[in-house]
N, C-alpha and C positions, 0 to 999 in steps of 0.2 A: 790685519783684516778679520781675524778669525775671531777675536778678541771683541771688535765692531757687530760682528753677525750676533754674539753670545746674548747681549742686551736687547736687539732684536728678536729675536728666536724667543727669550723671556717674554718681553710684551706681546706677540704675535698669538702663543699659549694664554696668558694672563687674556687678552679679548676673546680666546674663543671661549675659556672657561666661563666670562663673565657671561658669555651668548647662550649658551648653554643652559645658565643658573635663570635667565631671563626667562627660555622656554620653559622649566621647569614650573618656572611659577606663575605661569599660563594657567590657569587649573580653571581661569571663565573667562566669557565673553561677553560683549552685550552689541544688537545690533538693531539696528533700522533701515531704511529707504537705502541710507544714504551711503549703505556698502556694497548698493547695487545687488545683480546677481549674485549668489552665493554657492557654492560647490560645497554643498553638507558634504560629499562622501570622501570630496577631500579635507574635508576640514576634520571629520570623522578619524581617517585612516593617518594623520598628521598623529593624532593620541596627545596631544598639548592639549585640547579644552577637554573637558569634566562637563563642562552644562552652558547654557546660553543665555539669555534673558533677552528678549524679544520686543523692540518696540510696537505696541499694539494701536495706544492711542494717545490723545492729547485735549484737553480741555474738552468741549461739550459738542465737537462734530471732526473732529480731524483725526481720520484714521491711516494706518502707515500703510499703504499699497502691496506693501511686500511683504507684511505680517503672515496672509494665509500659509503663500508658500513657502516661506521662511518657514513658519513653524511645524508645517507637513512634511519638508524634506528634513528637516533636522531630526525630529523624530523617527525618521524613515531611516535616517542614517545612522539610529541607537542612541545619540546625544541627549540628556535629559534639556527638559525643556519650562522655561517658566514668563512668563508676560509683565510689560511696562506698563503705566499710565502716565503722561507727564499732566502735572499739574497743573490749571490756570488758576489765575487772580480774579478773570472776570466773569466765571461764569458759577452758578451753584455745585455741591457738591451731587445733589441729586441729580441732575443732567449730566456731568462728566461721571459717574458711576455706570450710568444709562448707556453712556457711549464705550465705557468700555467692556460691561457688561455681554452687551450687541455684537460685539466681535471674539472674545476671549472666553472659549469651552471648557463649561470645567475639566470636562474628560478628560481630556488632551493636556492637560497642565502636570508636572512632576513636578514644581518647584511651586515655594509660596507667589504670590503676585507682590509686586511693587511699586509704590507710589516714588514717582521721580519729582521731586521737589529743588529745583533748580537755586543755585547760588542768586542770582540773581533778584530773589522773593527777600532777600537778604531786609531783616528791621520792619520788611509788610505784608506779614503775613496773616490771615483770616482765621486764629485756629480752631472757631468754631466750623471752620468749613472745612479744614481741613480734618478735625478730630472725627466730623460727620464723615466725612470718605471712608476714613477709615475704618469703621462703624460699618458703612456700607460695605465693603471689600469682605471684612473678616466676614459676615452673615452671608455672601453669598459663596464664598468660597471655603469658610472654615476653619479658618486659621487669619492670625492677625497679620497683616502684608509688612512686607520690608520698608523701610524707609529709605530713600538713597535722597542723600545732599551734599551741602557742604560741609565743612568743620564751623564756617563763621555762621550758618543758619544752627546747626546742630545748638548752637553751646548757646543760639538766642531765642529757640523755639522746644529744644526736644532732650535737654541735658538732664530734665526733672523727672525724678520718681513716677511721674505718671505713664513716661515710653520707656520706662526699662521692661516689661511685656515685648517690646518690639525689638528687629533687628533692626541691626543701621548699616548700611553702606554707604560709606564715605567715598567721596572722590578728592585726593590727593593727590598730585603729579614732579610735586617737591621732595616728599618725605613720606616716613611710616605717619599715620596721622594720632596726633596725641588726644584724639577722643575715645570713648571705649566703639567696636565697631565687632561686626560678624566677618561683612566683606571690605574688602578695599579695591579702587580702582585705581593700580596703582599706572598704568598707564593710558595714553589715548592715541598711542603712535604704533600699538603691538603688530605685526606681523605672521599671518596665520595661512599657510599652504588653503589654496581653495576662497581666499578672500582678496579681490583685489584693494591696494592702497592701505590703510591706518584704521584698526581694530582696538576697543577700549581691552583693557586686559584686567582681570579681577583676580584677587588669593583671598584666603582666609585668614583671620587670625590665628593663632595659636591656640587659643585655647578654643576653636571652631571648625565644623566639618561641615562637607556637601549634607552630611544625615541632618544639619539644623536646621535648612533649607529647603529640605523636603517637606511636601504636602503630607498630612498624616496616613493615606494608604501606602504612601512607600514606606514609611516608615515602621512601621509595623511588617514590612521584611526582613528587619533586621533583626540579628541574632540575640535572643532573650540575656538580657543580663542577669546575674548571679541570683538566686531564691532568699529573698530576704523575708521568706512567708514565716518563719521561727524564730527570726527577732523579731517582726511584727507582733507575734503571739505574745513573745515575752513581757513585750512592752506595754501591750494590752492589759495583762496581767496584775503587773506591776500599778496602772494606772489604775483598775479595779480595785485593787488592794489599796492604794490610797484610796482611793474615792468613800471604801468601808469603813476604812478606819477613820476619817477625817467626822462622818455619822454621828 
């Protein structure tokens, strides 16, 4: 019997560890409507989410009912904080900018904003309307917004030297996603004290932190990296001195 238990007791350890590694890499969330009421202060005091992303809006008049107070108690609750747009196909980009301009304060944001560009857009997509969004987004907010898609829209809209300026957040529920990415979404079933039902869950890559994410006033709290004002000089120098001698 005991011998029975030994293999048991291994598996029983092996699930919790893997539960464990799952909350670990909790480190975002993203939510809307459809998570209902929400409990920031337990979702706060759980210490699994790092930040949230917010559904604000969608195409040229649909806004998420739950947005304000999602996004007031979250901030209330210390949680950094940043806002969605989901994309449409039938409406301009000037009118869905409007709409979500209308609801989405700049103040109140910690995180860049993000255009949700849905699998679905997959082979038809508008990208002068979309290149224009985002156009619009980065000038009112200051910074160039995230991209969140798929792998199969990514590699047929947004793989080209002209969105490497942009982050991307991929949504993957298979696997690590083999495109280059900031975030990932790696699940849509997560489980978060203070949310009732299935929370998407987000990590970073490796070589990517919450600091790339942030809007440029928080960033500039962080701590100055190393004084490279004397090889600046040097190099100055150096380039002077060519520039003379080349005369």
């Amino acid at each position: 019997m005991k011998y029975l238990c030994r293999p048991l007791f291994r598996c029983t350890l092996l699930v919790l560890a893997m539960c464990c590694f799952t909350a670990l890499q909790a480190q975002g969330i993203d939510v809307s409507k459809y998570q209902g009421t929400i409990d920031w202060k337990k979702v706060a005091k759980s210490k699994k989410v790092k930040f949230v992303y917010i559904r604000a809006t969608e195409g040229t008049s649909i806004k998420d009912p739950n947005y304000k107070s999602n996004i007031d108690s979250a901030r209330k609750a210390g949680i950094l904080v940043g806002s969605y747009h989901v994309y449409s196909s039938k409406t301009s980009a000037y009118t869905q900018f409007a709409n979500f301009k209308s609801v989405v304060v700049k103040k109140k944001q910690d995180l860049i904003p993000v255009l949700d560009i849905e699998g679905h857009h997959s082979g038809r997509l508008d990208m002068a309307r979309v290149n224009k969004l985002l156009q619009l987004m980065e000038k009112e907010y200051g910074v160039k917004p995230m991209i969140y898609t798929s792998e199969k829209v990514y590699h047929e809209h947004f793989s080209g030297k002209k969105y490497l300026a942009y982050h991307i957040f991929i949504a993957n529920y298979k696997g690590t996603p083999t495109t280059r990415y900031t975030l990932w979404q790696h699940s849509m079933t997560g489980r978060i004290s203070g949310i009732k039902g299935d929370v998407d869950l987000s990590k970073f890559h490796k070589k990517h932190s919450l600091y790339d994410i942030l809007l440029p006033k928080h960033r500039k709290k962080k701590e100055p990296a190393a004084d490279t004002t004397a090889t600046k000089s040097d190099t100055t120098k150096r380039d002077t001195a060519r520039a003379t001698s080349n005369k």
